[in-house]
N, C-alpha and C positions, 0 to 999 in steps of 0.2 A: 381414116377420118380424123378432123382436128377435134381437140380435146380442149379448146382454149375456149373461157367463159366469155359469152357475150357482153361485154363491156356495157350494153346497155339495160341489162339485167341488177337490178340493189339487190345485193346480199344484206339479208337482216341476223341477228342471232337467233337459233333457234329458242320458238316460244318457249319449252320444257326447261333449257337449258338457261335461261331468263327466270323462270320462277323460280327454279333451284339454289340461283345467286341472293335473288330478294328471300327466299325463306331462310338461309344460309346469315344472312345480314340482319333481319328481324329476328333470329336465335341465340344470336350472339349478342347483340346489342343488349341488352337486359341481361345478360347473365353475370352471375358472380363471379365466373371461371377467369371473365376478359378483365377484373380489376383486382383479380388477386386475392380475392376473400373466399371464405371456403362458401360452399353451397348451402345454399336455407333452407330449414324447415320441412320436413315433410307434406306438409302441408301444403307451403309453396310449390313444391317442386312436381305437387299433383295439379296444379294447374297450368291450361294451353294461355295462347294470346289473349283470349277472347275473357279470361275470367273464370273460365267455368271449370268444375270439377271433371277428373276423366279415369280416378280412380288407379292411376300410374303406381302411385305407392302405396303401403301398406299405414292406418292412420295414425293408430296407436299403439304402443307396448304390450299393449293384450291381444292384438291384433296379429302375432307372428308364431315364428317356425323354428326350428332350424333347418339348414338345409344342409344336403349330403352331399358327398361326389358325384353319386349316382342323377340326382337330383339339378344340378348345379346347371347344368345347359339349359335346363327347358324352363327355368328361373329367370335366367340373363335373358335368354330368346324374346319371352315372355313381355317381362319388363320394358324390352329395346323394342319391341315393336307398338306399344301403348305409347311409348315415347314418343319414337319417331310421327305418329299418326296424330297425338294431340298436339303436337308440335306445329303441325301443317305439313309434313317431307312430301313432296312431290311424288306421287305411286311412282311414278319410273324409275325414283333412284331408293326405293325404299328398303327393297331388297339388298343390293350390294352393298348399301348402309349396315342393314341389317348382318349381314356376315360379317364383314372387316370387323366392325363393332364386336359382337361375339366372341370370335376369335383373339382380337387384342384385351377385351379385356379377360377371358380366361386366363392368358396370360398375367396379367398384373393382379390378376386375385393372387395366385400363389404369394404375392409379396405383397397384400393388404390385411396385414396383421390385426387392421382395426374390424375388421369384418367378422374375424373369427368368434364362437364363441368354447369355452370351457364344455367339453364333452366327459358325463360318468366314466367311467371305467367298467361297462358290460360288456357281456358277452355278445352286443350286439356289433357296438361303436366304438369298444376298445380303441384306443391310441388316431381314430380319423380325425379329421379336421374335417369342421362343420361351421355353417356359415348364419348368421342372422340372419333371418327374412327382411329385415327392413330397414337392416344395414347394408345388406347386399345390394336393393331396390336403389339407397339412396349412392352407392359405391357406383351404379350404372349410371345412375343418368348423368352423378358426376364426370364419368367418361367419356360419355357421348357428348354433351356438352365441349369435352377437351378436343376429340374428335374434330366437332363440327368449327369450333374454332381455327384448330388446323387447316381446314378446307378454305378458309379466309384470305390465306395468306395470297400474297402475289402469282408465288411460282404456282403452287396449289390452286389456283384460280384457272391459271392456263389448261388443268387438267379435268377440269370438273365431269366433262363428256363419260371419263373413263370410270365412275359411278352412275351411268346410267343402265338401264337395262340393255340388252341387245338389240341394234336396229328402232331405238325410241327414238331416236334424237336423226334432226333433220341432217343434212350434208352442210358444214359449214362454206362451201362453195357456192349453195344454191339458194336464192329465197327460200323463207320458211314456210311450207307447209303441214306441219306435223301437227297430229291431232291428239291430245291428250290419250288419257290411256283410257278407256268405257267406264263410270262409276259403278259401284259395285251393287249388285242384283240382290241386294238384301237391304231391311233393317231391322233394328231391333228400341225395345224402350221396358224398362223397369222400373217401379217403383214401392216403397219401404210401405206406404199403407197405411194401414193401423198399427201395426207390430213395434217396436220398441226399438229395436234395430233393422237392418236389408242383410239378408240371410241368400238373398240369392244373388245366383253367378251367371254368365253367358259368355259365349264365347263365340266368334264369327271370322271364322276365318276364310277369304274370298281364295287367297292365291295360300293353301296349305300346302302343296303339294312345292312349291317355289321357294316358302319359307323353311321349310325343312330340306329342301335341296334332293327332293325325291327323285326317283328314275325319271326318265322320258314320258313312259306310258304312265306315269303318276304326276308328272308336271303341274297338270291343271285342274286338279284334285282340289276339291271344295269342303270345309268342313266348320258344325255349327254345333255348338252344343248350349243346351239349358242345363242349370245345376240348383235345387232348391235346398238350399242349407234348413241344419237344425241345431240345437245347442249349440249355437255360434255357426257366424261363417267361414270358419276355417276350412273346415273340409270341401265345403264348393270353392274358396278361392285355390284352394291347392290342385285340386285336378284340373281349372284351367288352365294353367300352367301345362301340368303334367302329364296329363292324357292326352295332345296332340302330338306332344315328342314323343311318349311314351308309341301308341298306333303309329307314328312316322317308323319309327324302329320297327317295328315289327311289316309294317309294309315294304320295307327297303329289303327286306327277305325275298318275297315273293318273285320268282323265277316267272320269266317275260313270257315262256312257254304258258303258264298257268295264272293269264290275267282275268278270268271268268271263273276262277274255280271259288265258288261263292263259301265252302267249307274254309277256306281258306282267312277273309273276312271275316268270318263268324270267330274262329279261333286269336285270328287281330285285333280285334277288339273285347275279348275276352280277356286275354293276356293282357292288355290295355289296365282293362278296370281291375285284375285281380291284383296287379303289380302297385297301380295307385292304391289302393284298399290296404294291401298288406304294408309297402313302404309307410304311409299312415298313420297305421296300427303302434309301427315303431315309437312312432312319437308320444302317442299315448296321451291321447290329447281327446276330452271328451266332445267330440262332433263327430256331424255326418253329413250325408247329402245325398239327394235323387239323383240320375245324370241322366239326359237322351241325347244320344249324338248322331249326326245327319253326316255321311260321308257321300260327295256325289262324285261322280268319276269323273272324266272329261270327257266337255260335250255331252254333258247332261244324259248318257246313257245309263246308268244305275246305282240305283240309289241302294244304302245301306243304312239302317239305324239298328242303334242298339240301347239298352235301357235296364236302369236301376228302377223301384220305385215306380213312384206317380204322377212323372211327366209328360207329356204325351206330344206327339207328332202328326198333323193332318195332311194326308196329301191331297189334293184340289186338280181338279180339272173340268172343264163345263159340263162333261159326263160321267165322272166320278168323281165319289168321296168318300175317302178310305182314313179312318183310325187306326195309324198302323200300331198303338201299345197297347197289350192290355195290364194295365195297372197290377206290380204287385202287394196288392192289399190284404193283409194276414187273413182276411174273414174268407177269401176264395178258398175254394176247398182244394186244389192243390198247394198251396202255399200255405196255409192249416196244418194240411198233414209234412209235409216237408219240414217247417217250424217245430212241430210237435216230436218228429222223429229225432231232430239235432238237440231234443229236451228240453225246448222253449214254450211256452202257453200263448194263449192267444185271450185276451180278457177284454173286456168291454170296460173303458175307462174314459170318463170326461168326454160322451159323447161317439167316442168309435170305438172300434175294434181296434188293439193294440199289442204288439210283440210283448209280453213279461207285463202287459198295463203300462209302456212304456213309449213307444215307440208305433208310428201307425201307419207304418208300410213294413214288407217284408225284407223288403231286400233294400239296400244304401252302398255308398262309400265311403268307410269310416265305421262308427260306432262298434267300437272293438270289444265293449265291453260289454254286448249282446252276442253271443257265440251263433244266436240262431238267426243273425242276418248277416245277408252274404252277400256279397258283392258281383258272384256271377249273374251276367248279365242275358235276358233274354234277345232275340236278334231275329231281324227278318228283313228280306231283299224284294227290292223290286224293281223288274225291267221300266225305265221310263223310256215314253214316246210321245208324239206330239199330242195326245191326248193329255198329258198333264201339265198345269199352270204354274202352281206353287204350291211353296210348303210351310207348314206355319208350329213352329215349338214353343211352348210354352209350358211353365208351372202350373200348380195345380191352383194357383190362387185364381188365372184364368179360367179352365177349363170347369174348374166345377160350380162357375156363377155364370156362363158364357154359351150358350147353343152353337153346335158346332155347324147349325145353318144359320146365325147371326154373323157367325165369322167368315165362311163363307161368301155370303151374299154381299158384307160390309168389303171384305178385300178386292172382291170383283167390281164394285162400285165405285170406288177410289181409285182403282189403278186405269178405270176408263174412265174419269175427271183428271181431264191434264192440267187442271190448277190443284190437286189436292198434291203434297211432294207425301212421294216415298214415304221419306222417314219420317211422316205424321201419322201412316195409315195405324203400326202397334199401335201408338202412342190412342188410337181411338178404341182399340181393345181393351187399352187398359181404363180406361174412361168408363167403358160398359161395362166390364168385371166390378169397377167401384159403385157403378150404380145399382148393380145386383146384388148389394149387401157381398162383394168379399172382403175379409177381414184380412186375410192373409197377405206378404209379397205378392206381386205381380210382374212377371215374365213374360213378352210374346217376342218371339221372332220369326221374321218374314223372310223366307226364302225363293226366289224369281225361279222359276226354270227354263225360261226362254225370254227375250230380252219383253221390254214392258209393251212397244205397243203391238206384239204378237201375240197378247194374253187375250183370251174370250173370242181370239177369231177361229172359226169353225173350220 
C-alpha cells in the first residue's frame, strides 16, 4: 500500500505544538534573562501574565528555611511546577519541562554559592551545605526562565515536539486533530479572612503519580492535600513541598505483587508525615500545621486519606455521605489520655480545650516544642465506585461555620448549572463559611471523581 500523502490534504501545525511556541514567546519576551539583567524582585517573580499573585516564591525574609540535601528535590520539584503552571506551560509539555528542569538545575546548584547559607556546627548539620528557601525559589525560576529562553532558539525550535508528553502531539504529516489534554477534575480557593496573616496551605496535584515519575501501576495517581498553619505558615508551606516527594519515595517501594495491600498505604503515608515533622523539628523553628491528604489511585478505584489535626474530608455521592476524619481534639477522650500519658495537660484556654493551654488540637506538623503532639497520623481507605461523586478538603475555618448538607447540596447544584465554572464552586464555600461568622483562614477543595457531567446521574 502507498504511503504517499494526498497532495490534496493541508497540513496545519499541530494545535499543542502552536501554543507551546506562543507561550514559549510570551515568556521570554518580558523577561530579564533575554536582556541581560539579573532577575526581579520576589515579588515580581511571583507573578503570572495576567498580574495576579500565584504564590511561586516565598515573600519575605521571615518567610523562609533552610533547606537540606535530603530536602533539596521536593523544593526545586515544587517550585518548577508553580512556575511552570502560573506561567501558562501547555499541560502536554509540563511534565518533561518539569524533569530536564530538575535535573539541570540540581546540577548547577552545586556551583550556586549565592544560594548557600552559613550552617552551625551541630551534631545535626555538622560541615552540610544548606540552601536558602527563597534564594533557592528565586535560583529556580531564574533557570527556567534560561531554560525556556533556550527553547527559542532556531535550531531548538525545530525540536520542540520532543518536550511533549508521549503520543500528545498530532502527526506533523497530517492535518491537525489533536485535542488538548481534559482540564483538570478539581478546584480549589483560599482566603486570609479576618486573621492578620494566610496561615494556610493546599496542595492539588492532578498528575502526582507523573510528576514524581512513579511506576506504571502508580502513573496516574492523584493527590490533594489541605494544610492549616499556626504560629506562622512555615510549617504548612514546607510539607507542601515535602510530603508529596516525601509519599512518592515511599510509594516507589511498593512491590507490583502487593498493589492492594492497604497496610502498606497506611505505613506510606505515615512515614510521610513523621519524616516532615521530624526533618522540621530540626529547624527549630516555632510552627506547625493540621494536614489531610487525598491519595486517589488510578481510575478512581481507591481512595486514601490520612490526617493530622482538624481538617477534614467529605466524600459525596447521591447516596452517600461520609466524614471520613475524626478530628484530633485534645478534649476526645482518647487523645486526652494519650496526651496526658506523654506528660502533656489538656486545659481549657481562650475558649477550647488546648494541649499545655496552648495549642488546640492534638496532633500537628511541627510544633516541636510540645513533646505531646505528634505527628502520627490517623488513616482510613476506601473502595470507590460509581456510587461516589466527589470529594471536598477543607480547614477548619470551613467546616465549623459550614453544614456538611449545605455543602453538599451547593456542590451538586453548581456542577448541574453549566454556566456556573468549576473553579467558582469553592470560591462559594468560602462565601458561606464568611457569612457564618468564620473568623478564621478558609480552605476548601474540590475533588471530581468521575468526569463533570456524569455527576448526579443515577
Amino acid at each position: 500500500m502507498s504511503t504517499d500523502i494526498d497532495p490534496s490534504v493541508t497540513t496545519t501545525e499541530c494545535a499543542q505544538l502552536l501554543q507551546f511556541k506562543q507561550f514559549l514567546a510570551s515568556s521570554t519576551a518580558g523577561s530579564s534573562i533575554s536582556n541581560g539583567s539579573e532577575l526581579t524582585s520576589g515579588n515580581e517573580l511571583a507573578r503570572n501574565i495576567n498580574g495576579q499573585s500565584t504564590n511561586c516564591v516565598t515573600r519575605s525574609s521571615n518567610d523562609t528555611y533552610k533547606v537540606t540535601a535530603d530536602e533539596q528535590r521536593a523544593e526545586i520539584v515544587a517550585a518548577l511546577w508553580k512556575q511552570l503552571s502560573a506561567k501558562g506551560c501547555p499541560p502536554a509539555f509540563q511534565l518533561k519541562l518539569l524533569h530536564l528542569a530538575a535535573e539541570q538545575i540540581e546540577q548547577d546548584l552545586r556551583h550556586a554559592k549565592e544560594c548557600e547559607v552559613n550552617v552551625e556546627d551541630n551534631i545535626n548539620n555538622a560541615g552540610e551545605v544548606q540552601y536558602d528557601l527563597l534564594k533557592l525559589q528565586k535560583f529556580v525560576a531564574t533557570q527556567l526562565d534560561k531554560l525556556l529562553l533556550k527553547l527559542t532558539d532556531n535550531a531548538a525550535l525545530e525540536k520542540l515536539q520532543l518536550y511533549a508528553d508521549e503520543q500528545a502531539l498530532c502527526s506533523p504529516a497530517a492535518p491537525c486533530h489533536c485535542q488538548p489534554l481534559p482540564s483538570p477534575g478539581h478546584s480549589a480557593a483560599a482566603i486570609k479572612n479576618k486573621p492578620r496573616k494566610m496561615e494556610d496551605r493546599h496542595v492539588c496535584l492532578e498528575r502526582f503519580g507523573l510528576m514524581y515519575e512513579l511506576s506504571p501501576h502508580h502513573a496516574e495517581c492523584r493527590l490533594f492535600g489541605v494544610f492549616d498553619g499556626h504560629s506562622g505558615a512555615l510549617s504548612a508551606s514546607y510539607v507542601t513541598s515535602q510530603i508529596p516527594q516525601l509519599l512518592a519515595h515511599q510509594l516507589q517501594r511498593l512491590p507490583a505483587a502487593d498493589l492492594h495491600n492497604v497496610d502498606f498505604y497506611r505505613n506510606a503515608f505515615e512515614t510521610a508525615f513523621l519524616q516532615a515533622d521530624e526533618r522540621f523539628a530540626h529547624k527549630r523553628i516555632t510552627s506547625g500545621t493540621t494536614a489531610v491528604c487525598a491519595l486517589i489511585t488510578g481510575g478512581a478505584k481507591q481512595l486514601y486519606i490520612a490526617w493530622v489535626g482538624d481538617s477534614k474530608a467529605l466524600l459525596v455521592g447521591k447516596r452517600t455521605q461520609l466524614q471520613l476524619v475524626k478530628p484530633h481534639k485534645p478534649e476526645s477522650p482518647d487523645e486526652r489520655r494519650r496526651i496526658e500519658l506523654s506528660g502533656g495537660t489538656v486545659i481549657h484556654a481562650q475558649g477550647q480545650w488546648r494541649v499545655n493551654g496552648i495549642l488546640n488540637v492534638g496532633r500537628s506538623i511541627g510544633d516541636y516544642s510540645l513533646e505531646a503532639v505528634i505527628a502520627e497520623p490517623d488513616f482510613v481507605d476506601v473502595p470507590l465506585s460509581e456510587a461516589h461523586d466527589f470529594l471536598v478538603l477543607g480547614s477548619d475555618g470551613l467546616w465549623d461555620h459550614v453544614e456538611e448538607s449545605f455543602i453538599v447540596d451547593t456542590v451538586y447544584e453548581c456542577l448541574a448549572n453549566a454556566n456556573t465554572k468549576l473553579d467558582d464552586i469553592p470560591k462559594l464555600l468560602l462565601e458561606a463559611a464568611k457569612n457564618n461568622d468564620s473568623q478564621d483562614n478558609i480552605t476548601a477543595v474540590l475533588v471530581l471523581l468521575k468526569p463533570r457531567d456524569q455527576i448526579g446521574i443515577s
